[in-house]
C-alpha positions as CSV (number, residue, x, y, z in Angstrom):
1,X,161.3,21.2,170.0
2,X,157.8,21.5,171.2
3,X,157.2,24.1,169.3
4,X,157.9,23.1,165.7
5,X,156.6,19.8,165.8
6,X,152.9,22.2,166.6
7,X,154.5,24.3,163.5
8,X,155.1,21.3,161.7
9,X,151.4,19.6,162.3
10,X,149.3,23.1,161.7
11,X,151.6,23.1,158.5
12,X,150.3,19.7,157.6
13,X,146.7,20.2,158.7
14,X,146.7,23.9,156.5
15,X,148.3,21.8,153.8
16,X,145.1,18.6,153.7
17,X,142.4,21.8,154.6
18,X,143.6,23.5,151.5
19,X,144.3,19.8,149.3
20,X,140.7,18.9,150.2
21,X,138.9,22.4,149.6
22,X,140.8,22.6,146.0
23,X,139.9,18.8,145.5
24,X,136.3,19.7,146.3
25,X,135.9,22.8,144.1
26,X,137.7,20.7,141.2
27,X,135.1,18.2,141.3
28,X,132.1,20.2,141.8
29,X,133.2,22.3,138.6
30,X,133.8,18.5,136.7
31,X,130.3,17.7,138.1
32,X,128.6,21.2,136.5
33,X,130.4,20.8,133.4
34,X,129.2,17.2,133.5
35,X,125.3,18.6,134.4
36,X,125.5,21.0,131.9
37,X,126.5,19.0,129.1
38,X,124.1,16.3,129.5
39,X,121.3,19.6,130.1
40,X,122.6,20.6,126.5
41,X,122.2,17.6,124.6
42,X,118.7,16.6,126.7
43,X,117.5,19.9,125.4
44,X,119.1,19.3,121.5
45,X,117.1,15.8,122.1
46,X,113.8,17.7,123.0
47,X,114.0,20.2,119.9
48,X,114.8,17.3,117.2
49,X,112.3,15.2,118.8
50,X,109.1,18.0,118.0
51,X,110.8,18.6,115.0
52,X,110.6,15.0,113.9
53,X,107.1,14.5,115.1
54,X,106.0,17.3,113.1
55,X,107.5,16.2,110.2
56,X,105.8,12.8,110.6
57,X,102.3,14.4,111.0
58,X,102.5,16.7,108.4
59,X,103.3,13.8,106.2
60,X,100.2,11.9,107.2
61,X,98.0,15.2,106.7
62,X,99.8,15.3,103.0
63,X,99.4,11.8,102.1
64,X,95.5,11.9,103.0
65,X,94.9,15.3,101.3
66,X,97.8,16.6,99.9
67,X,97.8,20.8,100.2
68,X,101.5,21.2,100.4
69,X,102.7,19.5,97.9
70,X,100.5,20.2,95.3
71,X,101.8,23.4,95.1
72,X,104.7,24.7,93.7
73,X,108.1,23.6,95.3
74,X,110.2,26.5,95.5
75,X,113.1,24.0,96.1
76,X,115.5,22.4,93.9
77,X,117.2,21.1,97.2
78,X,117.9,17.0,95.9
79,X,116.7,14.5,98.0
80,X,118.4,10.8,97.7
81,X,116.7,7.0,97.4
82,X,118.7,4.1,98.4
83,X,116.7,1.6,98.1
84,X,116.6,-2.4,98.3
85,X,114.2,-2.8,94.5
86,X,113.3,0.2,93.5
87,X,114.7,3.4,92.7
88,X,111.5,4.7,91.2
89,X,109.4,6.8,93.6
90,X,105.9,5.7,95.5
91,X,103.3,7.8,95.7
92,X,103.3,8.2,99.5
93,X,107.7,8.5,98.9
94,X,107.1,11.5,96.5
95,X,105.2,13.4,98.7
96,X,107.3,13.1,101.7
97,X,110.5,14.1,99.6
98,X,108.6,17.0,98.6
99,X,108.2,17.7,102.2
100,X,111.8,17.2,102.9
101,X,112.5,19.8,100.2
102,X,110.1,22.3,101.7
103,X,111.7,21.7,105.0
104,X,115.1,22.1,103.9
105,X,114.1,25.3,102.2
106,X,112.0,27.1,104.9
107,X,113.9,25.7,108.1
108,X,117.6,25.0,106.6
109,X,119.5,24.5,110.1
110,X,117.1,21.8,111.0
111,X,119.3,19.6,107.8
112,X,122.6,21.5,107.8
113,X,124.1,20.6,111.6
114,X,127.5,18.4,110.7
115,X,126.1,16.5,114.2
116,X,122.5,15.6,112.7
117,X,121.7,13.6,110.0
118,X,117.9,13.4,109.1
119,X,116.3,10.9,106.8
120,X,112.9,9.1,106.0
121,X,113.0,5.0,106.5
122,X,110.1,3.9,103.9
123,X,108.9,0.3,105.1
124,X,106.7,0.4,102.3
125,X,109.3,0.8,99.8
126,X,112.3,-0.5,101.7
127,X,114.4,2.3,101.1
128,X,115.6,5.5,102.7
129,X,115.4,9.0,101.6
130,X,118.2,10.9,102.4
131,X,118.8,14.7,103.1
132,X,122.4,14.5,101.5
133,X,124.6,12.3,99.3
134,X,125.9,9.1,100.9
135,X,128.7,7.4,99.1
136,X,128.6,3.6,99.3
137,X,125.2,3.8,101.8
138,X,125.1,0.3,102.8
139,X,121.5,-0.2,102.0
140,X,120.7,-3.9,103.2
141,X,117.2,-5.9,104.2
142,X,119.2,-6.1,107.4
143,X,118.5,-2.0,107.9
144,X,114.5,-3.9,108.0
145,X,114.8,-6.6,110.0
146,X,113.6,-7.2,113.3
147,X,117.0,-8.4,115.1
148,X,118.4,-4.8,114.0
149,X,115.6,-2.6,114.8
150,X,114.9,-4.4,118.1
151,X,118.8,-4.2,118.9
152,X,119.0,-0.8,118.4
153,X,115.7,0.3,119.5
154,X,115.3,2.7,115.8
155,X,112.0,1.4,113.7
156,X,108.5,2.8,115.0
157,X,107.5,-0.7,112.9
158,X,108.5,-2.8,115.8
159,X,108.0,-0.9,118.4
160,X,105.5,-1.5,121.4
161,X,102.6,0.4,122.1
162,X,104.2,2.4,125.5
163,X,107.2,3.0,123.3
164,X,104.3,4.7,120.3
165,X,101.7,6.4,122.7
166,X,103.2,9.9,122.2
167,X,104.3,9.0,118.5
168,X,108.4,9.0,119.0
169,X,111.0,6.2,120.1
170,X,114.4,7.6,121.5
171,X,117.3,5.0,121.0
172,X,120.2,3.6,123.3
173,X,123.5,5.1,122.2
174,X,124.8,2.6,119.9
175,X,127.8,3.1,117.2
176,X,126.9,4.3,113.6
177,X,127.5,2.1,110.8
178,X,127.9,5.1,108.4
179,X,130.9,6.6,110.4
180,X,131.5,4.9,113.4
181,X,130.9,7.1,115.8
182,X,128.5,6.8,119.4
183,X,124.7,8.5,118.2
184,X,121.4,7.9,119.5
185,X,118.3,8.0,116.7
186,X,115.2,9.5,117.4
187,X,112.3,8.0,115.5
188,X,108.4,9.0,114.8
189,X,105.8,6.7,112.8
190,X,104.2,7.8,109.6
191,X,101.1,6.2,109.6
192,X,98.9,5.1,106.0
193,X,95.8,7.2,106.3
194,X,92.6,5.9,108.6
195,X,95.0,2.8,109.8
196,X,97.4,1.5,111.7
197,X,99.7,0.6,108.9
198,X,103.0,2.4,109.4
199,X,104.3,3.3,106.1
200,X,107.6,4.4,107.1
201,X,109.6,6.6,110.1
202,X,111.2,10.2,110.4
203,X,114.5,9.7,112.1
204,X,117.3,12.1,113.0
205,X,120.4,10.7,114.1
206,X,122.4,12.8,116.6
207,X,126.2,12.5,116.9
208,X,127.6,12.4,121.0
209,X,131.0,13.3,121.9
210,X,132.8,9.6,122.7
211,X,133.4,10.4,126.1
212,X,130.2,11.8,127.2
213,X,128.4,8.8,125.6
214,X,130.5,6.5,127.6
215,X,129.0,7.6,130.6
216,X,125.4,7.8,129.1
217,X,123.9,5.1,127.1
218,X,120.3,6.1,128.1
219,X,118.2,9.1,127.9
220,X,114.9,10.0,129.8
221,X,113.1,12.2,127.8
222,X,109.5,13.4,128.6
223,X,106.8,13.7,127.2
């Protein structure tokens, strides 16, 4: 009798060894799925961020003395205006859709993910310039105002000077109102030349699988 009740408890301490080691393993491969995952989109978040950066400096460079654009635009890639007044093109609007088109032509994976959407926000027009067609883009004064941007954390405009030192704004993760889905927006300042005027913001908004961004609403990312 003695005998299998020691059979009986090894059984059942084998049976909680093995339960735990299998329970462990489990979870540490959840956890380096989980680490890699947030490693992947940290380093998507890093690219698009020097991309967007670029984009807003070369604009300034252009608007102050154009080189770029004043030659010939080997792109017919269309570029979109929704705008609040005016669908009629500034002159610091028609240079940076003639960057857009350049950039579309010379690095066309930077506009063509189905997880990225890039666009210019034109404070001085109050309109947006889009990469592609938007049905029924809800264009709004409330995509200007300060409760929005400050909610959302998206316009350089309103921003604070910690938030503008290196020239890029990285967003909460909030829901899109184009297709209702979890993104974050990554944002850079396009300043008037010789001021501190900001004319208007490259942003790229970057889609986030719903259940990752339940678990992440902020990102750090350096400098």
């Amino acid at each position: 009798m003695k005998t299998i009740i020691t059979s009986i408890v090894k059984g059942i301490l084998i049976a909680i060894i093995l339960y735990s080691s299998l329970s462990y393993l489990f979870i540490k491969n959840i956890l380096k799925q989980e680490t890699s995952k947030y490693n992947e989109i940290i380093s998507t978040i890093e690219i698009y961020k020097q991309k967007i950066v670029s984009l807003a400096l070369l604009s300034e460079s252009e608007t102050s003395r154009p080189v770029f654009a004043k030659r010939n635009n080997p792109s017919n890639r269309k570029i979109y205006k929704k705008s609040l007044y005016n669908e009629e093109l500034t002159d610091q609007e028609d240079i940076i859709v003639e960057l857009m088109q350049l950039a579309q032509h010379y690095t066309p994976r930077l506009f063509s993910s189905s997880y990225t959407f890039i666009y210019y926000r034109s404070y001085e027009g109050k309109s947006y310039l889009l990469n592609r067609e938007v049905k029924d883009f809800p264009i709004s004064e409330s995509l200007f105002n300060h409760e929005r941007c400050d909610t959302h954390e998206t316009c350089s405009i309103y921003a604070n000077n910690d938030q503008l030192e290196d020239r890029v704004i990285v967003s909460p993760v909030y829901r899109d109102l184009l297709t209702n889905k979890r993104i974050i927006s990554i944002s850079s300042p396009v300043y008037a030349f010789n001021s501190e005027t900001i004319l208007g913001d490259f942003v790229v908004d970057i889609t986030l699988p719903e259940s990752f961004a339940d678990k992440h609403r902020f990102f750090y990312v350096s400098r």
